[in-house]
C-alpha positions, 0 to 999 in steps of 0.5 A, spaced: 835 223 702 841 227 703 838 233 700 836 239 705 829 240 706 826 246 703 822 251 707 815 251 709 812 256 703 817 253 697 812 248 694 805 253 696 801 254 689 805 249 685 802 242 683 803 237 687 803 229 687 797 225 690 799 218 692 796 212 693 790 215 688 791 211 682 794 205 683 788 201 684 786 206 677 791 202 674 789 195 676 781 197 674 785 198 667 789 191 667 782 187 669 778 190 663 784 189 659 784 182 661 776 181 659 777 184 652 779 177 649 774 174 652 768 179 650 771 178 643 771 171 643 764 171 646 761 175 641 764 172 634 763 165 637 755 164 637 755 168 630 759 163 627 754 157 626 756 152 630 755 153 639 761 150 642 758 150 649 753 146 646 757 140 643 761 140 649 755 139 654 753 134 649 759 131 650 758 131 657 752 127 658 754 123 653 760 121 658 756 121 665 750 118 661 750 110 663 743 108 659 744 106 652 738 109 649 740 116 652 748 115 650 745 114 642 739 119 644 746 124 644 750 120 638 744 123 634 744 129 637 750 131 635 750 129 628 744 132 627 748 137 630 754 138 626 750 136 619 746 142 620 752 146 620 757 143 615 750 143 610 749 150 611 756 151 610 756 147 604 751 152 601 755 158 601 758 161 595 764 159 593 767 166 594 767 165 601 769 158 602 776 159 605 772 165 610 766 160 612 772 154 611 777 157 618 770 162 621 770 158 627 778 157 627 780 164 626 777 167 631 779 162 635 786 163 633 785 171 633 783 170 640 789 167 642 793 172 639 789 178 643 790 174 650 798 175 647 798 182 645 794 184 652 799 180 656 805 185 652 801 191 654 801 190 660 808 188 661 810 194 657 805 198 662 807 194 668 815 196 666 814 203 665 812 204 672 817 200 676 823 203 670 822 211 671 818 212 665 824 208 661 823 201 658 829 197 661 826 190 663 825 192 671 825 185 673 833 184 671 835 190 675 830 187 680 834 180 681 841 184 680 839 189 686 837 183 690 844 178 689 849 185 690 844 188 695 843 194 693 835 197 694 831 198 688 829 205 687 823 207 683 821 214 682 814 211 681 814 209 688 817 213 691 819 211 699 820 218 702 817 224 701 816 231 704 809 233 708 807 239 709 803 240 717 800 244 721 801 245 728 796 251 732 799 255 738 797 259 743 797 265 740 796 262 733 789 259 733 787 261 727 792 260 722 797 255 726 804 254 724 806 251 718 811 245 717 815 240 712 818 234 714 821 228 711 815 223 711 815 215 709 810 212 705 810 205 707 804 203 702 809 204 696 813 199 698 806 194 698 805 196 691 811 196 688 812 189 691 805 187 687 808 191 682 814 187 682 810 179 682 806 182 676 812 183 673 813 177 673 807 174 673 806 177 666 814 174 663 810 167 665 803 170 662 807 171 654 811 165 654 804 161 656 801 164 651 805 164 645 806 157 646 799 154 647 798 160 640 803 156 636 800 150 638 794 151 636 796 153 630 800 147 628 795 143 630 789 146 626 792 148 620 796 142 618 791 138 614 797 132 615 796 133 623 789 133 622 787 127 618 792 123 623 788 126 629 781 124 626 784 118 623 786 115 629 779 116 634 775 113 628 774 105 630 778 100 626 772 095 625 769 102 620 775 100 615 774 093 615 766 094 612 766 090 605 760 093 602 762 100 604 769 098 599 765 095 595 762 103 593 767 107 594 774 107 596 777 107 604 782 112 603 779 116 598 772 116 602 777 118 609 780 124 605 773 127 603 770 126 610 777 130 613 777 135 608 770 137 605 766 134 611 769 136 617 773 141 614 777 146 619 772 148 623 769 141 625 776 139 627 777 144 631 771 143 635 772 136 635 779 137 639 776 141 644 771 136 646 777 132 648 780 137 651 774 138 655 770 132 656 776 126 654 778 121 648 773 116 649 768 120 648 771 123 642 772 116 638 765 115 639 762 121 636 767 121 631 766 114 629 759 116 629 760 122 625 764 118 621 759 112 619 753 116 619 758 120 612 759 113 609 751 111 609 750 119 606 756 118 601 753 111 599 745 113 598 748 118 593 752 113 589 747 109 588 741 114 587 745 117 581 747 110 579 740 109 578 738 115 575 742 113 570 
């Protein structure tokens, strides 16, 4: 700003900046960025064996449905549903149990640590352009410029710079003659603004997604939170069933349902039919899912009991 302005020919032949050309460059790379977790979770979510679009949408028009038959009609499908899976998954060599167990959940999980990580990067990005190349938390500096007064100043986006001219003349028509002055870029400052929200913005991204990542992860790893979440959507009048005590135990039953029907998966699924559909709707497929277990569990008892 105080500095002379050098003469006309002092740059001629060195390299020189062209401005406003890559910022939209680098929005193009944060949007991609931000679709990465997504492509991820949508190319390993339908080789997993169980189609979550599906069940949700079965959740649905089981909600919207106001005919008894069609609401059964969805109660079956989604059984059939979800016994086709866990059957096939029941299948696999014992080897790959804990892989074919947590399939769905870990991906899941994994997806969400890439959404976190994505966020970093492009805060750590985002920070090097407004910081002059050096980690230093811009936004801190920012809101401190702002309380004592101070202007902030980024290399990155300068507000000023030096333009080279022509001005032709009588007498000098061909080649004119040659000035540098001192020249404004108005637009840096738009782009340093943007810049600064998405600072921001990105703070508040992190700290969404390490959170809703912890709280994914808690809820679907803990067995004890599990059993209490299937539990509690699981209709009273199926506990109180006297033939159903008579062949087995409840609690023994309840525990095999949660941990070697269900399993992690299942439950996973389970939970984001309430979080997308509602609770109701949930009690009842898991009550179903729930009956239509006792019922197998009972046939196999009494057919091996028969058998010997």
């Amino acid at each position: 700003m105080n500095q002379q302005i050098p003469e006309t020919n002092f740059y001629e032949g060195k390299p020189q900046l062209r401005y406003y050309q890559w910022a939209p460059f680098i929005f193009i790379v944060f949007a991609f960025m931000c679709q990465l977790p997504r492509l991820f979770w949508r190319s390993n979510n339908e080789t997993c064996g169980l189609n979550l679009q599906n069940v949700i949408e079965i959740g649905e028009i089981y909600h919207n449905a106001e005919e008894r038959e069609k609401r059964d009609d969805q109660i079956k499908l989604i059984t059939i549903h979800f016994n086709r899976y866990f059957n096939f998954k029941n299948r696999q060599k014992k080897g790959f149990n804990i892989f074919w167990t947590k399939s769905l959940t870990m991906t899941y999980l994994f997806t969400k640590l890439l959404y976190s990580l994505n966020a970093v990067a492009q805060f750590l990005i985002t920070d090097l352009l407004l910081s002059n190349g050096k980690l230093k938390l811009y936004g801190i500096t920012l809101l401190r410029n702002l309380i004592t007064g101070a202007s902030p100043d980024s290399g990155f986006f300068p507000g000023q710079t030096l333009c080279d001219f022509n001005v032709r003349k009588i007498g000098m028509e061909k080649f004119g003659q040659n000035y540098t002055a001192q020249c404004v870029l108005s637009v840096n400052f738009y782009l340093q603004a943007i810049f600064s929200f998405y600072w921001f913005w990105l703070v508040f991204v992190i700290f969404y997604n390490c959170s809703n990542t912890s709280y994914w992860m808690y809820h679907l790893l803990s067995k004890t939170n599990s059993r209490y979440y299937v539990r509690k959507h699981i209709r009273r009048e199926l506990f109180l069933n006297s033939q159903s005590q008579e062949n087995c135990n409840e609690k023994e039953m309840m525990n095999n349902f949660i941990n070697q029907y269900l399993k992690t998966d299942g439950i996973f699924a389970l939970r984001l039919m309430s979080k997308n559909v509602s609770d109701i709707v949930l009690t009842d497929f898991i009550s179903a899912l729930y009956e239509n277990y006792k019922i197998m569990e009972i046939a196999k008892k009494t057919e091996s009991s028969s058998i010997l």
